[in-house]
C-alpha positions as CSV (number, residue, x, y, z in Angstrom):
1,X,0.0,0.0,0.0
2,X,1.4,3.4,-0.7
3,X,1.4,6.0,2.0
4,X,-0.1,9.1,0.0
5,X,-0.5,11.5,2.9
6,X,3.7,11.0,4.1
7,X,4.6,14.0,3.5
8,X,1.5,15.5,5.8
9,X,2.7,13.3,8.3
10,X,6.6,14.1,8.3
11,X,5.4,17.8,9.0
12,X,3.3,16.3,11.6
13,X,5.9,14.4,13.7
14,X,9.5,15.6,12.2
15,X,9.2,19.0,14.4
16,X,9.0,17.1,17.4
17,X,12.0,15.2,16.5
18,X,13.9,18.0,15.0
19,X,13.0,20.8,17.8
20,X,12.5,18.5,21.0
21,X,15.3,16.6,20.5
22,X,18.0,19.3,20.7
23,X,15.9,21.7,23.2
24,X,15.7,18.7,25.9
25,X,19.8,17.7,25.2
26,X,20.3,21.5,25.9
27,X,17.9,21.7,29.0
28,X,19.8,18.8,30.7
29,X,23.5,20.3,29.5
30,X,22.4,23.2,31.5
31,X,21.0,21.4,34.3
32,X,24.4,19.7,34.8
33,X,26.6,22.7,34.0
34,X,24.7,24.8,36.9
35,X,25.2,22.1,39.5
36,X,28.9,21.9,39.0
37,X,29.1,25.4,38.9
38,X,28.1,25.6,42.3
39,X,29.1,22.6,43.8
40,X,32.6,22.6,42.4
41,X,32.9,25.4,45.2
42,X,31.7,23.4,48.1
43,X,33.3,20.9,50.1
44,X,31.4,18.2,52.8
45,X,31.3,19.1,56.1
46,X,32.9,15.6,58.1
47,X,30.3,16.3,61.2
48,X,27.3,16.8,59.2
49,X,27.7,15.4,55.9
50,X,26.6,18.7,54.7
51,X,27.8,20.9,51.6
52,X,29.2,23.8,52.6
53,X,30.4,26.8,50.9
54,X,32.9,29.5,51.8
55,X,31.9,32.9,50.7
56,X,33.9,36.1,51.3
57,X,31.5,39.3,52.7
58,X,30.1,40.7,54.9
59,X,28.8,37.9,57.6
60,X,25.6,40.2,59.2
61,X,23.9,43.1,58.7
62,X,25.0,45.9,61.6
63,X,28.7,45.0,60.5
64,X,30.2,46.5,57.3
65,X,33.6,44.3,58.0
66,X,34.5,41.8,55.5
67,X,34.9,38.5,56.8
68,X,35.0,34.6,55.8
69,X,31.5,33.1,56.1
70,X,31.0,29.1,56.4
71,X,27.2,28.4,54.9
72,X,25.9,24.5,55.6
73,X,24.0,24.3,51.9
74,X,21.1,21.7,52.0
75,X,20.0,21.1,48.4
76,X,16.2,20.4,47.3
77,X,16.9,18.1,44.4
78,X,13.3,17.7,43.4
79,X,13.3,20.2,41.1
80,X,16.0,19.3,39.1
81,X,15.0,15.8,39.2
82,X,11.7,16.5,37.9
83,X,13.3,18.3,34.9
84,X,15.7,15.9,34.4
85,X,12.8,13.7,33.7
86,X,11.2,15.6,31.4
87,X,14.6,15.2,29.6
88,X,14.2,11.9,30.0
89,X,10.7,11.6,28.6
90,X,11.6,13.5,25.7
91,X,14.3,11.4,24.6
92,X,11.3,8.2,24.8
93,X,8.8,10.5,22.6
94,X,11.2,11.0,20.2
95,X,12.2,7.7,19.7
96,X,9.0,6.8,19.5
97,X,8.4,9.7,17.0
98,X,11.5,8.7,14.6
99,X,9.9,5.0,14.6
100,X,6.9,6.4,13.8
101,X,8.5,8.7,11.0
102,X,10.4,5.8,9.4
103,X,7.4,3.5,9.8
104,X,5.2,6.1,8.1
105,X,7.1,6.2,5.6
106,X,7.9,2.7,4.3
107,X,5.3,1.9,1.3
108,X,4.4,-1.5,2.6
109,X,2.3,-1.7,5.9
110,X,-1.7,-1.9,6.8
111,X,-3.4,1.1,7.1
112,X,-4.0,-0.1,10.6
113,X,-0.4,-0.1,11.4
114,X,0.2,2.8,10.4
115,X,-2.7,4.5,12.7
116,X,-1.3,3.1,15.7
117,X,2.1,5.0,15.1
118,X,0.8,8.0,14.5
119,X,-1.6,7.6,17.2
120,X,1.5,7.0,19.3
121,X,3.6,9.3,18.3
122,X,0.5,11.9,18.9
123,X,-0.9,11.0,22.3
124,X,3.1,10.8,22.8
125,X,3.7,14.2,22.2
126,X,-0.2,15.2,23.9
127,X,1.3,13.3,27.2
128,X,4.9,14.9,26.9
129,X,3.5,18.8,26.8
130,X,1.2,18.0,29.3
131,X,4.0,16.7,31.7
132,X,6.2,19.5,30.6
133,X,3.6,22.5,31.6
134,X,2.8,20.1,34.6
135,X,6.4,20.3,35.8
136,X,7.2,23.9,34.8
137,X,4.2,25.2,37.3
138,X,5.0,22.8,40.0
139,X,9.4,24.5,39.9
140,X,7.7,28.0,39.2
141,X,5.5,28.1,41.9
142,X,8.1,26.2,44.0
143,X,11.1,28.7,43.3
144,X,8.5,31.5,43.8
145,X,7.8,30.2,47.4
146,X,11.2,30.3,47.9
147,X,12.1,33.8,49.5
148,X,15.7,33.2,50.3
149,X,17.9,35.4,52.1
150,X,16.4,38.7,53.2
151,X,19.1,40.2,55.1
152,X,23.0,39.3,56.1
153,X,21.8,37.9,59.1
154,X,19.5,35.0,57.5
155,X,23.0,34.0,56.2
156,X,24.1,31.9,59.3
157,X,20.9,30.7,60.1
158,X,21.4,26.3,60.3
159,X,18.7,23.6,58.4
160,X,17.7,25.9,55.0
161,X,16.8,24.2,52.6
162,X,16.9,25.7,48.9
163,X,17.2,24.7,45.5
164,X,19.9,25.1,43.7
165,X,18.9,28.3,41.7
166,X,18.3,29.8,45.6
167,X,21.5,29.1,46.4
168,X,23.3,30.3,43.6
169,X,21.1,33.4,42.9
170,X,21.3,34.6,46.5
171,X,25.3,34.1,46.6
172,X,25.5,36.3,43.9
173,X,22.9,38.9,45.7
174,X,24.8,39.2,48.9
175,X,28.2,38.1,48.1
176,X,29.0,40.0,44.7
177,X,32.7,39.2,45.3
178,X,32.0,35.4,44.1
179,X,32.5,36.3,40.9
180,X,31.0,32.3,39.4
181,X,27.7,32.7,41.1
182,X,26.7,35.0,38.3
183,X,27.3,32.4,35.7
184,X,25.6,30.0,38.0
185,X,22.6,31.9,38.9
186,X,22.2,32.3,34.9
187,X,22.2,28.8,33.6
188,X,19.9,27.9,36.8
189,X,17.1,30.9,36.5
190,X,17.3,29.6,32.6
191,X,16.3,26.2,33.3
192,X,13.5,27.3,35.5
């Protein structure tokens, strides 16, 4: 049987293949690039088990001395672990999207094989946005919950818990001396 409407259906699938591909190999690049940015400037604390970072400033607010400052860093991972399973989910859809292509393509084949790829490929795609706006919300409305430092003094304070754009973005808020947290906060906020 020939496939008369292949073309339609390359325009149909090929975007998701040729855009989601690249965007989700570029979102988890940057995931990975903004958490060695900031950890490659911690160490673990032997007691605790904690990261902690050194950062050079001013360690309250009534003091304008400049002074080394010791901050225990706990991580919320969830966030990045949700959007490196987007990532993840994207690599399946396209897969399942190139099959699809390649089977749609091929001359021979039923009629009723060839539905159930593109049916695939499209409640694929349907289930893939769906997760992807589902996960962007739930790390928007997370990171907007997230207040952060509001003065020197909240520096110091033990058990806060932050993600990793929190961490970065605030270091580079109070402490404008760490001259990677810029590059840090960047590649974080653009994930998020």
């Amino acid at each position: 049987m020939r496939n008369l409407s292949g073309c339609r259906l390359v325009f149909l699938l090929a975007p998701a293949v040729l855009l989601l591909f690249p965007v989700s190999v570029l979102i988890f690049a940057l995931e990975r690039i903004s958490k060695s940015l900031l950890l490659e400037h911690t160490y673990r604390n032997i007691r605790s088990g904690a990261s902690v970072i050194t950062v050079n400033g001013r360690n309250n607010t009534s003091s304008t001395g400049v002074s080394d400052v010791d901050v225990a860093m706990h991580i919320d991972n969830a966030p990045s672990l949700a959007i490196l399973g987007v990532c993840v989910a994207a690599y399946i859809v396209c897969a399942i999207d190139a099959f699809g292509i390649w089977e749609l393509k091929k001359v021979e084949g039923t009629y009723g094989h060839q539905r159930v790829w593109a049916w695939s490929a499209a409640i694929g795609n349907i289930l893939l946005v769906a997760l992807s706006l589902g996960v962007f919300g739930w790390v928007t409305s997370l990171q907007s919950s997230n207040s952060g430092w509001q003065s020197y003094d909240d520096v110091r304070k033990q058990d806060q818990e932050f993600t990793r754009e929190t961490w970065s973005c605030q270091i580079e808020r109070f402490y404008p001396g760490e001259g990677w947290a810029s590059a840090a906060c960047g590649t974080a906020v653009s994930l998020g």
